[in-house]
KEGUDREN-755604 format. One record per residue (C-alpha): residue in one letter; residue number from 1; chain; z, y, x. Coordinates in nm, 2 decimals, always signed. Layout:
<nodes>
+---------+-----+--------+--------+--------+--------+
: residuo : num : cadena :     zz :     yy :     xx :
+---------+-----+--------+--------+--------+--------+
:       a : NUM :      A :      Z :      Y :      X :
...
+---------+-----+--------+--------+--------+--------+
</nodes>
This chain:
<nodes>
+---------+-----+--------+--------+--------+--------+
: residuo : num : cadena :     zz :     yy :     xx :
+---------+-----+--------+--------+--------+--------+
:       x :   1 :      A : +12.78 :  -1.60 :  +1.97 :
:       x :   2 :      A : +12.46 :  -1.50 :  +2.01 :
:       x :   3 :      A : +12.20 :  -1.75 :  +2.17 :
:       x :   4 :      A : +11.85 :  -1.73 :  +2.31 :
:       x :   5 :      A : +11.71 :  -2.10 :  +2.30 :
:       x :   6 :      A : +11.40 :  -2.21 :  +2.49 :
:       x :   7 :      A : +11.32 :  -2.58 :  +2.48 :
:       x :   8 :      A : +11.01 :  -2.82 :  +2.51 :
:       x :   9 :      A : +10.95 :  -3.16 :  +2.46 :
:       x :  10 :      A : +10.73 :  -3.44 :  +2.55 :
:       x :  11 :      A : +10.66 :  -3.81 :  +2.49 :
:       x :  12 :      A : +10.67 :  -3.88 :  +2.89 :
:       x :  13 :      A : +11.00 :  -3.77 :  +2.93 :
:       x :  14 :      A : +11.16 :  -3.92 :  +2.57 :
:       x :  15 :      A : +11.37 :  -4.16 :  +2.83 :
:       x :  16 :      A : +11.35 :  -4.01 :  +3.13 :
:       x :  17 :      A : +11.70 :  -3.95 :  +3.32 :
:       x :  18 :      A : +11.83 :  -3.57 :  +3.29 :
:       x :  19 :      A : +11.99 :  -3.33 :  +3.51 :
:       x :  20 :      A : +12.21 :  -2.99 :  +3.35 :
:       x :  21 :      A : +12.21 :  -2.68 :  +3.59 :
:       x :  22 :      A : +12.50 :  -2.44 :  +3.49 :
:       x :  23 :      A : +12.45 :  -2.07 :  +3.62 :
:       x :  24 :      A : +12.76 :  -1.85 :  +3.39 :
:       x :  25 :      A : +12.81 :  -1.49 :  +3.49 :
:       x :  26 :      A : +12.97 :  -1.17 :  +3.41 :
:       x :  27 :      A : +12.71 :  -1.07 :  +3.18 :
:       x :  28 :      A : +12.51 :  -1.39 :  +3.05 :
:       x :  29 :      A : +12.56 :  -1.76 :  +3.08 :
:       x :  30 :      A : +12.21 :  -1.99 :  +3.09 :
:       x :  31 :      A : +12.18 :  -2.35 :  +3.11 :
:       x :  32 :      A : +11.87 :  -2.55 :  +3.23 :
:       x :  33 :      A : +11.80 :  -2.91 :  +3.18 :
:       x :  34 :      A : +11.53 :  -3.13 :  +3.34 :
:       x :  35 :      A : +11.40 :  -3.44 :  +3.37 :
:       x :  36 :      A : +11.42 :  -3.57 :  +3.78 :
:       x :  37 :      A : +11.07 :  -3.44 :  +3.83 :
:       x :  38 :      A : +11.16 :  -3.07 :  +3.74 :
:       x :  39 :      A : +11.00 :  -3.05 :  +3.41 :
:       x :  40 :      A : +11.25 :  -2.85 :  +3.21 :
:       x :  41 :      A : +11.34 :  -2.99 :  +2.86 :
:       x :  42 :      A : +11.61 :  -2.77 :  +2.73 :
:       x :  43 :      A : +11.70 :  -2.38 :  +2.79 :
:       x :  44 :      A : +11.93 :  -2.18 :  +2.62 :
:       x :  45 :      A : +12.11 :  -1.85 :  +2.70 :
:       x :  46 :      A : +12.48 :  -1.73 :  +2.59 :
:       x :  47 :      A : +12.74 :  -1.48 :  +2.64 :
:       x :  48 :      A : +12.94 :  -1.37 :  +2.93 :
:       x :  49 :      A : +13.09 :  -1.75 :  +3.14 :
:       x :  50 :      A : +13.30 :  -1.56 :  +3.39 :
:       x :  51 :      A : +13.71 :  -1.69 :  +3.30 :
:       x :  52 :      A : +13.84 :  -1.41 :  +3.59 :
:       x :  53 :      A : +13.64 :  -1.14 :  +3.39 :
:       x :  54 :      A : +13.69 :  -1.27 :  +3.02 :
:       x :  55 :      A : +13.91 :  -1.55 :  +2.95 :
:       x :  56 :      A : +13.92 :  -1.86 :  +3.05 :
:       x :  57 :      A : +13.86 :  -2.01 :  +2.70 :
:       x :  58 :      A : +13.56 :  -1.72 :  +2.62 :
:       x :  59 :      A : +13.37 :  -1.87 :  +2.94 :
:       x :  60 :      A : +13.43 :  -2.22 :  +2.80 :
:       x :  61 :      A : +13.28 :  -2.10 :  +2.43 :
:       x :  62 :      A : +13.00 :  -1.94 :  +2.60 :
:       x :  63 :      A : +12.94 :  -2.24 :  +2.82 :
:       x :  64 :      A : +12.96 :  -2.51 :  +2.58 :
:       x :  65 :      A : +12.72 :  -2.33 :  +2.35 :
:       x :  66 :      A : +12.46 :  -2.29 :  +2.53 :
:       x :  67 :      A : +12.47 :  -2.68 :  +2.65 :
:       x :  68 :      A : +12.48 :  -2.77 :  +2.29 :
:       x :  69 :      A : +12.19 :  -2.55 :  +2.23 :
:       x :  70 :      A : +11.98 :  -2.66 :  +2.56 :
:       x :  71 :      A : +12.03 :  -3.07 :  +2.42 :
:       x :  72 :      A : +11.93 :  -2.99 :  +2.07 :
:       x :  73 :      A : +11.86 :  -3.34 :  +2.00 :
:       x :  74 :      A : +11.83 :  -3.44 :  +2.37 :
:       x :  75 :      A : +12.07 :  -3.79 :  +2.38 :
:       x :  76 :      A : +12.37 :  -3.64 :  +2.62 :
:       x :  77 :      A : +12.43 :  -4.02 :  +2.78 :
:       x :  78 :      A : +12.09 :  -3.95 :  +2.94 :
:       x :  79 :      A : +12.21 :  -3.69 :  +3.19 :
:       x :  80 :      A : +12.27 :  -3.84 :  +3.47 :
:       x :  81 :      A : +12.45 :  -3.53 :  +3.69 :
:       x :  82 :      A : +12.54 :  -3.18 :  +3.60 :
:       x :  83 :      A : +12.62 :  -2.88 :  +3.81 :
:       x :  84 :      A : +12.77 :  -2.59 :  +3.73 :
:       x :  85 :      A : +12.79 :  -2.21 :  +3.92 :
:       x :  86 :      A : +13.05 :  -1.98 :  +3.78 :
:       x :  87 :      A : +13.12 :  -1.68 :  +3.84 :
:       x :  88 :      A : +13.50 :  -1.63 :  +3.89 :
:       x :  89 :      A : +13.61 :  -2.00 :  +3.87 :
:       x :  90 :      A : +13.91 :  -2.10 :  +3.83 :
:       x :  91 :      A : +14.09 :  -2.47 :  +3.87 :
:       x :  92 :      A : +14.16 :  -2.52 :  +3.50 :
:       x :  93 :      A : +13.79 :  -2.46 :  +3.41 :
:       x :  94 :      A : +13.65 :  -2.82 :  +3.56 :
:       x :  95 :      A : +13.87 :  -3.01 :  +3.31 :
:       x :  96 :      A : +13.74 :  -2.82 :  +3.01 :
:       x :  97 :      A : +13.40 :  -2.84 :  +3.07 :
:       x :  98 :      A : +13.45 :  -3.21 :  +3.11 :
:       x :  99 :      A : +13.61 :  -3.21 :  +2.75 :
:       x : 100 :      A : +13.28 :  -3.02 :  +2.67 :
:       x : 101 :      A : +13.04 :  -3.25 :  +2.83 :
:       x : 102 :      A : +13.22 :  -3.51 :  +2.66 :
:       x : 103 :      A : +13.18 :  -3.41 :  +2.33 :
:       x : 104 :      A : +12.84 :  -3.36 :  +2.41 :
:       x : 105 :      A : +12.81 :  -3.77 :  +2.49 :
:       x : 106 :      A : +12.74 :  -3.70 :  +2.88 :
:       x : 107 :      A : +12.92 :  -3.92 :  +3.11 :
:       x : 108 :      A : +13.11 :  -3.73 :  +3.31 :
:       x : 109 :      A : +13.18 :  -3.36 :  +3.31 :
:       x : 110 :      A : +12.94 :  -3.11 :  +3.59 :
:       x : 111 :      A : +13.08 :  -3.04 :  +3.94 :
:       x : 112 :      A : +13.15 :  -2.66 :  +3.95 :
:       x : 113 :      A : +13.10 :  -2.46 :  +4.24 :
:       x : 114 :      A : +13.07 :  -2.10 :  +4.28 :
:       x : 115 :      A : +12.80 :  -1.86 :  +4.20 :
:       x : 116 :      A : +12.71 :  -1.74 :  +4.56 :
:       x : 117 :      A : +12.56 :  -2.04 :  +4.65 :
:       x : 118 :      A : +12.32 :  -2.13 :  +4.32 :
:       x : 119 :      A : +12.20 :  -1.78 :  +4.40 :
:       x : 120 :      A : +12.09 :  -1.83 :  +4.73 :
:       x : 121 :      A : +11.91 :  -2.20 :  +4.60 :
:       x : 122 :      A : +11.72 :  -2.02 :  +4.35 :
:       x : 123 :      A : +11.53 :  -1.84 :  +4.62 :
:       x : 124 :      A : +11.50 :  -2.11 :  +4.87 :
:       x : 125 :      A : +11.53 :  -2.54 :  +4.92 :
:       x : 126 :      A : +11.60 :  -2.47 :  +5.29 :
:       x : 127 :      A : +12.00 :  -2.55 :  +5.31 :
:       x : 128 :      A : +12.06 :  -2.25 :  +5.58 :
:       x : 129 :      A : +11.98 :  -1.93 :  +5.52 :
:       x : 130 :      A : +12.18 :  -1.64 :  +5.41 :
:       x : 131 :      A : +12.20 :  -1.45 :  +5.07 :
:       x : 132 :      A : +12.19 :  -1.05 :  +4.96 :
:       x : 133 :      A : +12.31 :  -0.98 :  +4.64 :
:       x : 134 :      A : +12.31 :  -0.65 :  +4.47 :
:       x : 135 :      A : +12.32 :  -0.63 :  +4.09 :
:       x : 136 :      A : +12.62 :  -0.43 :  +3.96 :
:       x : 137 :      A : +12.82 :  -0.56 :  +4.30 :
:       x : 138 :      A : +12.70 :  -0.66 :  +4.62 :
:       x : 139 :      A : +12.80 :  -0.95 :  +4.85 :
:       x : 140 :      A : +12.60 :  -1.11 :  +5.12 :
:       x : 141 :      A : +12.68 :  -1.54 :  +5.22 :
:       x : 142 :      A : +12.57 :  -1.74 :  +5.49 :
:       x : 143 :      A : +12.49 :  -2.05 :  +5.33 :
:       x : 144 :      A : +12.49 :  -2.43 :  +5.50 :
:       x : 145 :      A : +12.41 :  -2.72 :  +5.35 :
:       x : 146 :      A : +12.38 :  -2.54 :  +5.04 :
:       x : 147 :      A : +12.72 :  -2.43 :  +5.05 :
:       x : 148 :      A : +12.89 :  -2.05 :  +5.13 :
:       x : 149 :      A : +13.02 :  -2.06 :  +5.43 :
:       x : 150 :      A : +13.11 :  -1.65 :  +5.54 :
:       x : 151 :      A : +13.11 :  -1.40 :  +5.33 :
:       x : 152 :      A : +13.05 :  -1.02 :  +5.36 :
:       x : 153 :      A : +13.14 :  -0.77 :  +5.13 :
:       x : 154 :      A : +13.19 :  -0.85 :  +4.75 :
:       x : 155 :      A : +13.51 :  -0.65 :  +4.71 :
:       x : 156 :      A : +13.42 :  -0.50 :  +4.42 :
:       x : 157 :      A : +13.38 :  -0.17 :  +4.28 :
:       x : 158 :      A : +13.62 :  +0.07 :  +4.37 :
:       x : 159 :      A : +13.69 :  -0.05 :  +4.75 :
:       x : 160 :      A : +13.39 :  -0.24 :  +4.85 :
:       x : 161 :      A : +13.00 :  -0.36 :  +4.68 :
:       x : 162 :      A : +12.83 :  -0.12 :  +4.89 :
:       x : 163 :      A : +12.47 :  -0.08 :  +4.77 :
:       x : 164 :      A : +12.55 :  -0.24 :  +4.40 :
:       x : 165 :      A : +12.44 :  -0.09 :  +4.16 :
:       x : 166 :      A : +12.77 :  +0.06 :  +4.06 :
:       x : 167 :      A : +12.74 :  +0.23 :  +4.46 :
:       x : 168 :      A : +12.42 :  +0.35 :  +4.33 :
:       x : 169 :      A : +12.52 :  +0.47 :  +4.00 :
:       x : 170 :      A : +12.83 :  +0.63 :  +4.12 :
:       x : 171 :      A : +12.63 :  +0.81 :  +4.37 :
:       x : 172 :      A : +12.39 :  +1.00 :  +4.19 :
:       x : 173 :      A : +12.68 :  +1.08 :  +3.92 :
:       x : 174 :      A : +12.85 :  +1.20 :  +4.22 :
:       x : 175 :      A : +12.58 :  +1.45 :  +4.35 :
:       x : 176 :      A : +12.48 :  +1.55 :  +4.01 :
:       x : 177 :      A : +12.79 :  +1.65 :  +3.93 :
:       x : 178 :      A : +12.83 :  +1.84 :  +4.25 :
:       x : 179 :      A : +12.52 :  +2.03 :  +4.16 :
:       x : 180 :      A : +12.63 :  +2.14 :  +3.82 :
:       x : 181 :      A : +12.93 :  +2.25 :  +4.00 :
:       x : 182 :      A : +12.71 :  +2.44 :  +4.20 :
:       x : 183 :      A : +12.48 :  +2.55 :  +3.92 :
:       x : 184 :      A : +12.17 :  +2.44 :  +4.12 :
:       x : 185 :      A : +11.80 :  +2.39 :  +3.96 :
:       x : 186 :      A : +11.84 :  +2.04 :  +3.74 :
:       x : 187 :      A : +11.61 :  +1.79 :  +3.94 :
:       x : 188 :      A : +11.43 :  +1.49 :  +3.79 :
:       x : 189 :      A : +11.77 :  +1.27 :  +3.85 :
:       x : 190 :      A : +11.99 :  +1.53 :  +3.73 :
:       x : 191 :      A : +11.80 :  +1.58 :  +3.39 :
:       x : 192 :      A : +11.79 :  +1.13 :  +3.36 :
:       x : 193 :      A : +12.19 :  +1.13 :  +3.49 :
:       x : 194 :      A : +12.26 :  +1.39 :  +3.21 :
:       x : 195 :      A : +12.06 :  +1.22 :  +2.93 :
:       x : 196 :      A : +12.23 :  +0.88 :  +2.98 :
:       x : 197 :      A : +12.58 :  +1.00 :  +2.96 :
:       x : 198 :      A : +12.55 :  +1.31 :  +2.75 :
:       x : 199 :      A : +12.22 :  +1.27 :  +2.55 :
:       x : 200 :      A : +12.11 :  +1.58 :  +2.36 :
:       x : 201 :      A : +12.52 :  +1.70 :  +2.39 :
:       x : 202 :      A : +12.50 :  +1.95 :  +2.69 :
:       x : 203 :      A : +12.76 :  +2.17 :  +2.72 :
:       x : 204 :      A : +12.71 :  +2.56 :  +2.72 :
:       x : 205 :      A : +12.72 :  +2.60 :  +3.12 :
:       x : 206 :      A : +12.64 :  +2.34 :  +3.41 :
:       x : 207 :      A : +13.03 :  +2.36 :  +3.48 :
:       x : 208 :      A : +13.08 :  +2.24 :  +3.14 :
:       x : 209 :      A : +12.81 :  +1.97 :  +3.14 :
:       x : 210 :      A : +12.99 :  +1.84 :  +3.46 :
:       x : 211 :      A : +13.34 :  +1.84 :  +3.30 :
:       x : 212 :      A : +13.19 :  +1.58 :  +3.03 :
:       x : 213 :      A : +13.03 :  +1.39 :  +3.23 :
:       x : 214 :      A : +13.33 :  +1.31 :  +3.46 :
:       x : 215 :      A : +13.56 :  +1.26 :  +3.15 :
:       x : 216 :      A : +13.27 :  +1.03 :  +3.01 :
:       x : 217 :      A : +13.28 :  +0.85 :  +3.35 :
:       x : 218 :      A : +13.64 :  +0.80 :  +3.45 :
:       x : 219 :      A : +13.70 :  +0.68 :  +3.02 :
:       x : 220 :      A : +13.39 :  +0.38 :  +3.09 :
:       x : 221 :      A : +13.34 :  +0.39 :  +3.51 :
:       x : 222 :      A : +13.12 :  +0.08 :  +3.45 :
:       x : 223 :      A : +12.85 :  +0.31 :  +3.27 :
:       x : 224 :      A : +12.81 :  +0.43 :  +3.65 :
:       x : 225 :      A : +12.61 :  +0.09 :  +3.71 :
:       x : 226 :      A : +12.35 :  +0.10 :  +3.45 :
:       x : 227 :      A : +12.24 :  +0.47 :  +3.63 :
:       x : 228 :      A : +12.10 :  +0.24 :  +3.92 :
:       x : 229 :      A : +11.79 :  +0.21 :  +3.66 :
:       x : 230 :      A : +11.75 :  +0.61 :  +3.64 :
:       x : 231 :      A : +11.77 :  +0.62 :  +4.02 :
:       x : 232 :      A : +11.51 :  +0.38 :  +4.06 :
:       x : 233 :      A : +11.29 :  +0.59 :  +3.80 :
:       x : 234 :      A : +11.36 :  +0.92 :  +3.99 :
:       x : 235 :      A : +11.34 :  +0.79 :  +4.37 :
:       x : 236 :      A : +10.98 :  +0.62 :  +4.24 :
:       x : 237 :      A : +10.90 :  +0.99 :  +4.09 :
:       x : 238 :      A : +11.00 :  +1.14 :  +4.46 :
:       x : 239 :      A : +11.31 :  +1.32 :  +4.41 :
:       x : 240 :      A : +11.45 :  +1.38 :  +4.72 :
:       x : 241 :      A : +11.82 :  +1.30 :  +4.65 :
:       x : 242 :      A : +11.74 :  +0.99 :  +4.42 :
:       x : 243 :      A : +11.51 :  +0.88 :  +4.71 :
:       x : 244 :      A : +11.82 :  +0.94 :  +4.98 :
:       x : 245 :      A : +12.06 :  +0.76 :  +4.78 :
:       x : 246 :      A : +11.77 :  +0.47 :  +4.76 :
:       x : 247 :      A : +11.81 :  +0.49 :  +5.13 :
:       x : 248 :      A : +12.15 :  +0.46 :  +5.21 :
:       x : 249 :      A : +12.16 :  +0.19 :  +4.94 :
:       x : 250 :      A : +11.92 :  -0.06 :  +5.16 :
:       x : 251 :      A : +12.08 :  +0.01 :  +5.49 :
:       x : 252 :      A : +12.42 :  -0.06 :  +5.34 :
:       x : 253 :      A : +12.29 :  -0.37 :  +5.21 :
:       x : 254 :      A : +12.13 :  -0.47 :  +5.54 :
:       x : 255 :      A : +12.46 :  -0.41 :  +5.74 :
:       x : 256 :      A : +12.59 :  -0.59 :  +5.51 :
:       x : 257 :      A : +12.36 :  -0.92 :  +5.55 :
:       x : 258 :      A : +12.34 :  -0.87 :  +5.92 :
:       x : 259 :      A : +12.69 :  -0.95 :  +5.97 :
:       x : 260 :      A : +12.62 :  -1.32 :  +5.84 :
:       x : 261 :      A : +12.29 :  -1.39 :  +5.85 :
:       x : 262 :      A : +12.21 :  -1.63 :  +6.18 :
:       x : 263 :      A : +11.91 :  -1.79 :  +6.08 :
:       x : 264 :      A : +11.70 :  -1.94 :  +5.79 :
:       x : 265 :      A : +11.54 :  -1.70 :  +5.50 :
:       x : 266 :      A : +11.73 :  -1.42 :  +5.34 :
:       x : 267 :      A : +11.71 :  -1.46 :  +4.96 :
:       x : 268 :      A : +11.77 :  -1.15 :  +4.79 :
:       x : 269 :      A : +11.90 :  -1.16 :  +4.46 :
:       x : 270 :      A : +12.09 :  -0.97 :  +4.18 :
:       x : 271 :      A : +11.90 :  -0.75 :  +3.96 :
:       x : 272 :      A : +11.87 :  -0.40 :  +4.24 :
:       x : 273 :      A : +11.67 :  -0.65 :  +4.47 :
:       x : 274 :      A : +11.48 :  -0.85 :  +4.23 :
:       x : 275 :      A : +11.30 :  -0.58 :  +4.05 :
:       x : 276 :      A : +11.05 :  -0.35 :  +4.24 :
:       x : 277 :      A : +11.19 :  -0.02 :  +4.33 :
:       x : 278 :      A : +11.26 :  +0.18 :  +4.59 :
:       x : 279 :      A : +11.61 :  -0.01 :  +4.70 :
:       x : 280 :      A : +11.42 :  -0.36 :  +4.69 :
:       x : 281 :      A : +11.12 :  -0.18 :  +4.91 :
:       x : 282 :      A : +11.31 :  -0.07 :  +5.15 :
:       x : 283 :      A : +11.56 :  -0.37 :  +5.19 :
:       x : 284 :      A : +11.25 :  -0.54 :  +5.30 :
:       x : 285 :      A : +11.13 :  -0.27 :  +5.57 :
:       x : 286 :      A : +11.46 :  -0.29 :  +5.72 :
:       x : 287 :      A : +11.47 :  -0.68 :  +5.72 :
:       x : 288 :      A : +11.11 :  -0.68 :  +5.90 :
:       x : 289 :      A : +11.07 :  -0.98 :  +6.05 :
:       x : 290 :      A : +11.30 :  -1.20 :  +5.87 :
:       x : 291 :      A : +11.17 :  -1.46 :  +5.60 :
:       x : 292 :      A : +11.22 :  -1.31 :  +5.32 :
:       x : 293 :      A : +11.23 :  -1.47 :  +4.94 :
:       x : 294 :      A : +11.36 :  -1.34 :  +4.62 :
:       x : 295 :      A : +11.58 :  -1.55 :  +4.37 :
:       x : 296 :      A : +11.41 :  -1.72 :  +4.07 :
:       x : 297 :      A : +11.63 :  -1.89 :  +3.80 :
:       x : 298 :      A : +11.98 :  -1.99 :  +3.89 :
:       x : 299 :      A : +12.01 :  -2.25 :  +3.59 :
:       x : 300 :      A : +11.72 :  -2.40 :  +3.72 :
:       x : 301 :      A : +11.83 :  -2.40 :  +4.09 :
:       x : 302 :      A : +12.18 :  -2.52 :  +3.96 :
:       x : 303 :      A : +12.03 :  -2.83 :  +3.79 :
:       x : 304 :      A : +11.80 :  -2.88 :  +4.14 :
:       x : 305 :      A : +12.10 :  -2.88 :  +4.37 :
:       x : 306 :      A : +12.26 :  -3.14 :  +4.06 :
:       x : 307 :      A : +11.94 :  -3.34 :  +4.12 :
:       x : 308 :      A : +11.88 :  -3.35 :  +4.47 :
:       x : 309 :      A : +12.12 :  -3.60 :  +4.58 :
:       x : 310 :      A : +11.90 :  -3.85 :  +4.34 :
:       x : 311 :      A : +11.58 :  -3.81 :  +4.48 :
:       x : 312 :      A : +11.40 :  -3.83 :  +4.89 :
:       x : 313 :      A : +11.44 :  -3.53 :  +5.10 :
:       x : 314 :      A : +11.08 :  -3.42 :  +5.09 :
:       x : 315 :      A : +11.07 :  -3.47 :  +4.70 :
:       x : 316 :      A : +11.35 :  -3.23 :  +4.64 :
:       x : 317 :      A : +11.19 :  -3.04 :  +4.84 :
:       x : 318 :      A : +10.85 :  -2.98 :  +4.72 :
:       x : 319 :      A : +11.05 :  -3.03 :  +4.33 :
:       x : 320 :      A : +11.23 :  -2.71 :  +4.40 :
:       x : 321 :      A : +10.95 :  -2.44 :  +4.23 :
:       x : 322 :      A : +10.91 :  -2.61 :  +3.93 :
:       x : 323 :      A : +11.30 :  -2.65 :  +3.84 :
:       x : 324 :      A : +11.37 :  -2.31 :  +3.94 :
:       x : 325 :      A : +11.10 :  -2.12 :  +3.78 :
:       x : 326 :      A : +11.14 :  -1.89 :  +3.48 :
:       x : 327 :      A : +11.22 :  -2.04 :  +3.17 :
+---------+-----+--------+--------+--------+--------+
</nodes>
């Protein structure tokens, strides 16, 4: 399993009390400890933690590996409250992450809660607000109390996520193809589409390249999401369909958030509306007038959420940027 470990250590906080902030998804699982004051002593990174997507005992390897990396040689009895944010959690996953912590020598297993929520605390402390989400699905939450209360969207790829970047990705594949088909002039998107699924392996006529393509999509539709990237590239460069689908994106994804959202700051996560680019841009045109933040590091917020029942209001509070900043 492979492992990316950051940790750091000092003499002030040898004895200090410790907090673990869980944040496992589809893709990556990362967990963050800290001492009470936010100063991170242990990181480490680790495969996919989702049990709906990959197994309930994968997301428990993954999991537990990274913990044992993040302690290192950090004395487990000292953690004083854990929390954990899974993606796709399931009942039978709190007991084994208690056997986990256990072995670990921490005294009591983490509370686990879903992934919504730490996603919306790693862009703000306030505890109502709502979330946007669009990385390769899209959902939107009104959060209270640091909890999901209503949901919008998050239905998943092939009847809902409008916005994602599967939508996105299956939307340019969509009007490429439709252009080979047509045997129109390759544009900037259709030339990055082509060399993502097909490389250097055109086939002898537009028809032909399209054919590929759609049999190299329908074998691996999920390759449809990493062409949100390409669309990005191509909207930035001013093609005109990359830049409509950029559109369409954001004003899906501010429907979307509009049915929830009441009050508080929108906290936009999820890798389409964290990185600059044309979606994220105009995402926050259409939300003019609405505070707007962007989600830092979900471990982190994870481990502030586990902490913030130990300390006064206003020092959670003002806490918040150092435990969820990037590792």
């Amino acid at each position: 399993m492979q492992l990316d470990h950051v940790k750091t250590h000092n003499r002030s906080v040898t004895h200090s009390p410790l907090v673990v902030g869980v944040d496992a998804g589809a893709t990556s699982t990362r967990v963050s400890i800290h001492t009470l004051d936010g100063t991170r002593v242990g990181y480490a990174r680790a495969g996919a933690g989702n049990p709906s997507a990959h197994g309930l005992a994968r997301a428990v390897a993954a999991i537990g590996a990274a913990l044992e990396e993040a302690l290192g040689s950090l004395d487990g009895s000292r953690v004083v409250a854990s929390l954990a944010g899974v993606a796709g959690k399931v009942d039978e996953l709190a007991p084994e992450l208690a056997r986990i912590w256990a072995g670990h020598g921490v005294p009591g297993g983490p509370e686990v809660a879903g992934d919504v929520a730490i996603a919306y605390v790693a862009g703000s402390p306030e505890p109502c607000g709502s979330l946007l989400l669009s990385g390769t699905g899209a959902v939107a939450a009104r959060i209270v109390g640091h909890q999901q209360d209503v949901i919008a969207d998050g239905l998943g790829w092939l009847l809902g996520d409008e916005g994602s970047g599967f939508w996105i990705g299956r939307a340019a594949a969509k009007a490429v193809v439709a252009a080979l088909d047509r045997a129109e002039p390759e544009g900037l998107l259709a030339t990055l589409v082509l060399d993502h699924f097909l490389g250097a392996e055109r086939g002898p006529s537009p028809r032909q390249s399209a054919d590929r393509l759609v049999r190299l999509a329908q074998a691996d539709h999920m390759r449809l999401a990493a062409l949100a990237a390409p669309v990005s590239q191509a909207a930035t460069a001013g093609d005109p369909v990359a830049l409509a689908i950029a559109r369409r994106a954001a004003g899906h994804l501010v429907t979307t958030v509009r049915r929830v959202h009441v009050s508080g700051p929108v906290v936009l996560a999820g890798s389409v509306l964290t990185s600059e680019g044309p979606v994220r841009r105009a995402v926050r045109e259409l939300l003019a007038g609405e505070t707007v933040t962007t989600a830092r590091d979900a471990a982190g917020a994870a481990a502030w959420l586990a902490a913030r029942p130990l300390l006064p209001e206003d020092r959670a509070r003002d806490l918040h940027p150092r435990f969820t900043a990037a590792p």
